[in-house]
C-alpha positions as CSV (number, residue, x, y, z in Angstrom):
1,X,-15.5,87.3,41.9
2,X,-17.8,84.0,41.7
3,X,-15.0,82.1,42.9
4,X,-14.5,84.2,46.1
5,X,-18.0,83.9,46.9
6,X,-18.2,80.0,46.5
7,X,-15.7,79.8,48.8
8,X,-16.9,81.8,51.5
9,X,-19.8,80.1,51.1
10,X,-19.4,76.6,50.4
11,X,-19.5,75.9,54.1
12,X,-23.1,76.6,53.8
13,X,-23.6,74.6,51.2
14,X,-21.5,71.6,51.6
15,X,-22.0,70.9,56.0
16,X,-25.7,70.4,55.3
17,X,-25.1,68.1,52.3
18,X,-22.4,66.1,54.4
19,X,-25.6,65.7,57.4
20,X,-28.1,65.4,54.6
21,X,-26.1,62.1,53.5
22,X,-25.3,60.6,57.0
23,X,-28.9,61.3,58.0
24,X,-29.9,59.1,55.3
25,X,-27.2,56.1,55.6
26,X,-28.3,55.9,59.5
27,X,-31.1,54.0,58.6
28,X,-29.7,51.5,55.6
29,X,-26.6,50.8,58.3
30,X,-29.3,49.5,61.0
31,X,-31.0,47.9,58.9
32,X,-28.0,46.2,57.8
33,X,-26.3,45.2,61.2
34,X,-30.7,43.7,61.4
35,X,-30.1,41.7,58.0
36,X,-27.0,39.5,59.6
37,X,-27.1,39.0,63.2
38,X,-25.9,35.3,63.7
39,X,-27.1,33.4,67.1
40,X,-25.0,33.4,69.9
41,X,-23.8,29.2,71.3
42,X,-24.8,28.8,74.4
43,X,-21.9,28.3,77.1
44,X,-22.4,24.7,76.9
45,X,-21.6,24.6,73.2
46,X,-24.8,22.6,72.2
47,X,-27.8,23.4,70.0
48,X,-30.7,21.3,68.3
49,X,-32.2,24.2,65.7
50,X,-33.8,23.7,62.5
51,X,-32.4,24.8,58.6
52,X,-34.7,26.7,56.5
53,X,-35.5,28.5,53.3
54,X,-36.0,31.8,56.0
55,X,-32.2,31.0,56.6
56,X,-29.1,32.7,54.7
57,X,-29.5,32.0,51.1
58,X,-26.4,30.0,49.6
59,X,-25.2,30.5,45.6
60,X,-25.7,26.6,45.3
61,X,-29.5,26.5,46.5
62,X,-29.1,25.4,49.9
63,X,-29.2,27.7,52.8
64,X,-27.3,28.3,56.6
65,X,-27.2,28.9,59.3
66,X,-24.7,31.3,61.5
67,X,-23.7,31.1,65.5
68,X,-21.1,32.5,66.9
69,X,-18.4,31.9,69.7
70,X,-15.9,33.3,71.4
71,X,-12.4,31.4,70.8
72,X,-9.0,31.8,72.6
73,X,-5.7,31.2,70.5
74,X,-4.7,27.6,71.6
75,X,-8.0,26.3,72.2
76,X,-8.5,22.9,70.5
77,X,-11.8,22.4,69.6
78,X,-14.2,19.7,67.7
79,X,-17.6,20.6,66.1
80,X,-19.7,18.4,65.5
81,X,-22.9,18.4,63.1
82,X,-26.0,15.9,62.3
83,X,-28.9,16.0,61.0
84,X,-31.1,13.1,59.7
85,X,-32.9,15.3,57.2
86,X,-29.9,16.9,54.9
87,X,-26.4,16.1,54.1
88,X,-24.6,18.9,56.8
89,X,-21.6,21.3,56.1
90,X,-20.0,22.6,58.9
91,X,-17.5,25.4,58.7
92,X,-15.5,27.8,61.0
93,X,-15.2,31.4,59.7
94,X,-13.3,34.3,61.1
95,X,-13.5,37.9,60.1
96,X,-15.7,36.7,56.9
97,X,-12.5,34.3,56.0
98,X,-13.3,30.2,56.1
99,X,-10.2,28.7,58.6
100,X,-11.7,25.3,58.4
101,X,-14.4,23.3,57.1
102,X,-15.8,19.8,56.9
103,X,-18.8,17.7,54.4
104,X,-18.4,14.3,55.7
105,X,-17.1,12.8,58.8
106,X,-14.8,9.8,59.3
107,X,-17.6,7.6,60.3
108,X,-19.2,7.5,56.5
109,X,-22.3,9.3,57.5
110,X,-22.9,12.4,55.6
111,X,-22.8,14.4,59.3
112,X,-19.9,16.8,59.6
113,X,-17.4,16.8,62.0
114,X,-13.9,18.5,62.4
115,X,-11.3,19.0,64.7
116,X,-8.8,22.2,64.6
117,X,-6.4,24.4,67.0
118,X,-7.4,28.0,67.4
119,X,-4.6,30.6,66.5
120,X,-5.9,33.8,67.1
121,X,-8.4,34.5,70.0
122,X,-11.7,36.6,69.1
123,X,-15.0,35.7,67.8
124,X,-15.7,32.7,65.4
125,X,-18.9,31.9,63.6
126,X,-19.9,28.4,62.9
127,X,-21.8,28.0,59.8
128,X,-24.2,25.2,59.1
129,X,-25.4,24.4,55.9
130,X,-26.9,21.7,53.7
131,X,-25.0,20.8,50.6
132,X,-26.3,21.3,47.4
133,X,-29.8,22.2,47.2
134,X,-31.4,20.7,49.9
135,X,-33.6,23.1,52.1
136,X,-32.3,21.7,55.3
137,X,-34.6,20.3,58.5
138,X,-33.5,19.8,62.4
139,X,-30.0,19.4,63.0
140,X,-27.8,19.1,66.2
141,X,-24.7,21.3,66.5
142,X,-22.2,20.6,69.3
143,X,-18.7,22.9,69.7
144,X,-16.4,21.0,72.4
145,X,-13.0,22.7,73.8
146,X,-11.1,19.2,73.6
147,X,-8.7,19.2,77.0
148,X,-4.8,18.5,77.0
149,X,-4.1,15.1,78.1
């Protein structure tokens, strides 16, 4: 007899817990989607920002820095990062997954550039960071579409 009534019933009970639970989530998903918003390049593919300790904190100590980009499968592009305050990492993530990154470039700086084809077109983020634990300072980003010859 219990059983028959908990199951006529459990509609009552268990629709207002279901609401109850995405009532409460609502605000801890906002809040999330607040937390990690990286900066959009500008269409010219160029920024001069600043690295802080009010950036995203890295394991090692250091922080970065996220922008993102919209990239079309064949697109060859080169990034380029300096600073004169921090030794730079520069790396191009997709969906959370690293697809290329570089420490030092081939001119024996510790500034950070790489060149790469795109695969798959959709949105890229470009992470900067300071390696080790280095709190960063200004640095000059630069994503070119490198032209066919």
């Amino acid at each position: 007899m219990m059983q028959n009534y908990l199951a006529r019933f459990s509609c009552f009970f268990v629709l207002p817990a279901t609401l109850l639970i995405l009532v409460n989530t609502a605000p801890a998903v906002k809040a999330q989607k607040q937390l990690y918003n990286p900066i959009t390049l500008p269409t010219n593919g160029e920024v001069s920002d600043s690295l802080s300790d009010k950036d995203i904190p890295m394991g090692q100590g250091g922080f970065a820095r996220d922008y993102s980009i919209e990239l079309n499968a064949g697109d060859n592009i080169a990034i380029d990062l300096s600073s004169d305050s921090f030794d730079t990492i520069v790396t191009l993530m997709k969906g959370g997954v690293t697809v290329v990154e570089n420490d030092d470039g081939p001119d024996g700086t510790t500034n950070s550039l790489l060149f790469t084809r795109i695969k798959d077109s959709g949105t890229y983020i470009v992470r900067v960071r300071a390696f080790g634990e280095t709190a960063g300072g200004p640095f000059k980003l630069k994503v070119t579409r490198l032209k066919p010859i």
